[in-house]
C-alpha positions in Angstrom: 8.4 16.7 14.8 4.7 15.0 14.2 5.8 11.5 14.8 5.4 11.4 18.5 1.6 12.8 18.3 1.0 10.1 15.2 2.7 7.0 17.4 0.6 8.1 20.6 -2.8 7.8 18.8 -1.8 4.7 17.7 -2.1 0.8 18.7 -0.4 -1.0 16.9 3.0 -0.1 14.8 4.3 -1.9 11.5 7.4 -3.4 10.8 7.9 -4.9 7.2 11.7 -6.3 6.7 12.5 -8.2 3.6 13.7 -11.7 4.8 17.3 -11.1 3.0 20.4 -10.8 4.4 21.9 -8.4 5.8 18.7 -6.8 6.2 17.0 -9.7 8.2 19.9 -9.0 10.6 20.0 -5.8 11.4 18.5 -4.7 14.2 14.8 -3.0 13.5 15.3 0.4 15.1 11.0 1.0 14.5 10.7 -1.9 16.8 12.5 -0.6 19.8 10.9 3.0 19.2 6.9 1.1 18.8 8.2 -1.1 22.6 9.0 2.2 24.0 5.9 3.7 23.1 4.3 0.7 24.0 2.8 -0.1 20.7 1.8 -3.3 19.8 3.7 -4.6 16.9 3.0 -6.2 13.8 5.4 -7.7 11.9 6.6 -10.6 9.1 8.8 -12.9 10.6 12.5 -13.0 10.3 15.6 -13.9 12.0 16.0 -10.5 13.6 12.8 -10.4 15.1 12.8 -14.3 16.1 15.8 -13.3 18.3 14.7 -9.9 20.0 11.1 -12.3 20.4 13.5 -14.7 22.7 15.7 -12.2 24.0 13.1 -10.2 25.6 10.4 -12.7 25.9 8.4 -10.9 23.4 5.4 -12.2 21.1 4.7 -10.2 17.8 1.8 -10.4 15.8 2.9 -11.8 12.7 1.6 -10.5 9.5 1.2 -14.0 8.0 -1.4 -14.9 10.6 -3.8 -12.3 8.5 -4.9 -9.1 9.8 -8.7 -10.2 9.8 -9.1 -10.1 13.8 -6.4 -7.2 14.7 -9.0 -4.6 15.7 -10.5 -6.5 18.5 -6.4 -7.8 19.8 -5.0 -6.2 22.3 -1.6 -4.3 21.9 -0.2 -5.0 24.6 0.0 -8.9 24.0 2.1 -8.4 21.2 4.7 -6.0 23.0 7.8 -6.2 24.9 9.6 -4.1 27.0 12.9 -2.6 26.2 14.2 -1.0 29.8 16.8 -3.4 29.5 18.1 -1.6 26.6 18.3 2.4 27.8 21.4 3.7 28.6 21.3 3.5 32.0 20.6 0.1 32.4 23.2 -0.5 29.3 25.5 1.3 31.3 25.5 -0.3 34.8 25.7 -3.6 32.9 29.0 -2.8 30.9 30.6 -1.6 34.8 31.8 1.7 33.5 31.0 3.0 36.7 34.0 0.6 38.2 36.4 0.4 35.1 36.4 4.2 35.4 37.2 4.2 39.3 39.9 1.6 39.0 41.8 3.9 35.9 41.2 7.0 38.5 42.7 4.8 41.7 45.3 3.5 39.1 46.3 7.3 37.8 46.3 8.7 41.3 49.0 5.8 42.3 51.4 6.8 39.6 51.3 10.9 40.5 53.9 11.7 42.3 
Protein backbone atom coordinates (compact mmCIF):
# COMPACT_ATOMS: atom_id res chain seq x y z
CA UNK A 1 0.00 0.00 0.00
CA UNK A 2 3.01 2.53 0.77
CA UNK A 3 4.84 1.90 -2.46
CA UNK A 4 3.03 4.35 -4.68
CA UNK A 5 3.70 7.45 -2.00
CA UNK A 6 7.62 6.06 -1.73
CA UNK A 7 7.98 5.78 -5.84
CA UNK A 8 6.32 9.41 -6.23
CA UNK A 9 8.93 11.16 -3.93
CA UNK A 10 11.41 9.58 -5.77
CA UNK A 11 13.81 10.29 -8.91
CA UNK A 12 15.45 7.77 -9.67
CA UNK A 13 14.54 3.77 -9.18
CA UNK A 14 17.11 0.75 -8.93
CA UNK A 15 17.30 -2.16 -10.75
CA UNK A 16 20.11 -4.70 -9.73
CA UNK A 17 19.89 -8.21 -11.89
CA UNK A 18 22.60 -10.65 -11.59
CA UNK A 19 24.05 -11.09 -15.16
CA UNK A 20 23.11 -15.00 -15.16
CA UNK A 21 20.86 -16.75 -17.00
CA UNK A 22 17.75 -17.17 -16.88
CA UNK A 23 17.63 -14.16 -14.72
CA UNK A 24 19.42 -11.75 -17.24
CA UNK A 25 16.43 -12.71 -19.43
CA UNK A 26 13.55 -12.28 -17.83
CA UNK A 27 11.88 -9.36 -18.11
CA UNK A 28 12.51 -6.66 -15.08
CA UNK A 29 8.98 -6.05 -14.00
CA UNK A 30 10.57 -2.83 -11.44
CA UNK A 31 11.63 -1.39 -14.70
CA UNK A 32 8.30 -1.11 -16.44
CA UNK A 33 6.59 0.00 -12.98
CA UNK A 34 9.92 2.99 -12.41
CA UNK A 35 8.96 4.01 -16.72
CA UNK A 36 5.40 4.26 -15.76
CA UNK A 37 6.06 6.34 -12.87
CA UNK A 38 8.40 8.06 -14.86
CA UNK A 39 11.38 7.32 -12.69
CA UNK A 40 14.65 7.57 -13.89
CA UNK A 41 16.37 4.25 -13.78
CA UNK A 42 19.54 3.00 -12.70
CA UNK A 43 20.68 -0.09 -13.47
CA UNK A 44 23.86 -2.78 -14.24
CA UNK A 45 23.82 -3.82 -17.55
CA UNK A 46 22.53 -7.01 -19.00
CA UNK A 47 21.03 -8.60 -21.88
CA UNK A 48 17.43 -7.87 -20.72
CA UNK A 49 17.90 -4.40 -20.31
CA UNK A 50 20.23 -4.00 -23.56
CA UNK A 51 17.06 -5.06 -25.41
CA UNK A 52 14.18 -3.11 -23.72
CA UNK A 53 17.12 -0.05 -24.11
CA UNK A 54 16.66 -0.74 -28.16
CA UNK A 55 13.23 -1.68 -28.13
CA UNK A 56 11.95 1.44 -26.73
CA UNK A 57 14.72 3.70 -27.52
CA UNK A 58 15.66 3.95 -23.94
CA UNK A 59 18.99 5.06 -22.23
CA UNK A 60 19.57 3.82 -18.55
CA UNK A 61 22.07 5.02 -16.25
CA UNK A 62 24.30 2.28 -15.77
CA UNK A 63 25.62 1.55 -12.41
CA UNK A 64 29.17 0.90 -13.67
CA UNK A 65 29.45 4.52 -14.80
CA UNK A 66 29.65 5.37 -10.83
CA UNK A 67 27.09 7.08 -8.95
CA UNK A 68 29.42 10.15 -8.20
CA UNK A 69 27.38 12.80 -10.40
CA UNK A 70 23.64 11.17 -10.10
CA UNK A 71 22.25 13.94 -7.95
CA UNK A 72 22.78 16.72 -10.37
CA UNK A 73 21.35 14.10 -13.71
CA UNK A 74 18.21 14.45 -14.69
CA UNK A 75 15.63 11.52 -14.49
CA UNK A 76 14.14 11.92 -17.20
CA UNK A 77 17.27 11.27 -19.57
CA UNK A 78 17.51 7.94 -18.41
CA UNK A 79 13.75 6.90 -18.90
CA UNK A 80 11.58 5.43 -21.43
CA UNK A 81 8.17 5.26 -22.02
CA UNK A 82 6.16 2.18 -21.83
CA UNK A 83 2.44 3.26 -23.53
CA UNK A 84 3.34 0.84 -25.96
CA UNK A 85 3.11 -1.82 -23.54
CA UNK A 86 -0.65 -1.16 -21.67
CA UNK A 87 -3.25 -3.21 -22.50
CA UNK A 88 -4.94 -1.16 -24.72
CA UNK A 89 -2.35 -0.52 -26.94
CA UNK A 90 -1.29 -4.38 -26.51
CA UNK A 91 -4.71 -5.08 -27.47
CA UNK A 92 -5.40 -3.11 -30.71
CA UNK A 93 -2.00 -4.52 -31.87
CA UNK A 94 -2.82 -8.27 -31.44
CA UNK A 95 -6.49 -7.35 -33.67
CA UNK A 96 -8.73 -8.96 -31.06
CA UNK A 97 -11.07 -6.45 -31.87
CA UNK A 98 -11.28 -8.11 -35.61
CA UNK A 99 -10.51 -11.89 -34.78
CA UNK A 100 -13.46 -11.57 -32.36
CA UNK A 101 -15.90 -10.01 -35.12
CA UNK A 102 -14.92 -12.43 -37.75
CA UNK A 103 -15.73 -15.73 -35.07
CA UNK A 104 -19.21 -13.59 -34.37
CA UNK A 105 -19.89 -13.12 -38.43
CA UNK A 106 -18.61 -16.76 -38.79
CA UNK A 107 -21.09 -18.12 -35.82
CA UNK A 108 -24.02 -16.08 -37.02
CA UNK A 109 -23.51 -17.80 -40.65
CA UNK A 110 -23.77 -21.29 -39.35
CA UNK A 111 -27.25 -20.61 -37.07
CA UNK A 112 -29.93 -21.64 -38.66
Amino acid sequence: DDVPGWISKARFGLNFIPDVYPFNVQTSTKVLEYCAAGLGVVTNDYEWIRNFETCHHASFYKIESGLADLKAMDPQGFSASVDSLEWSSLLERCGLEEFLVACASVSERRTP
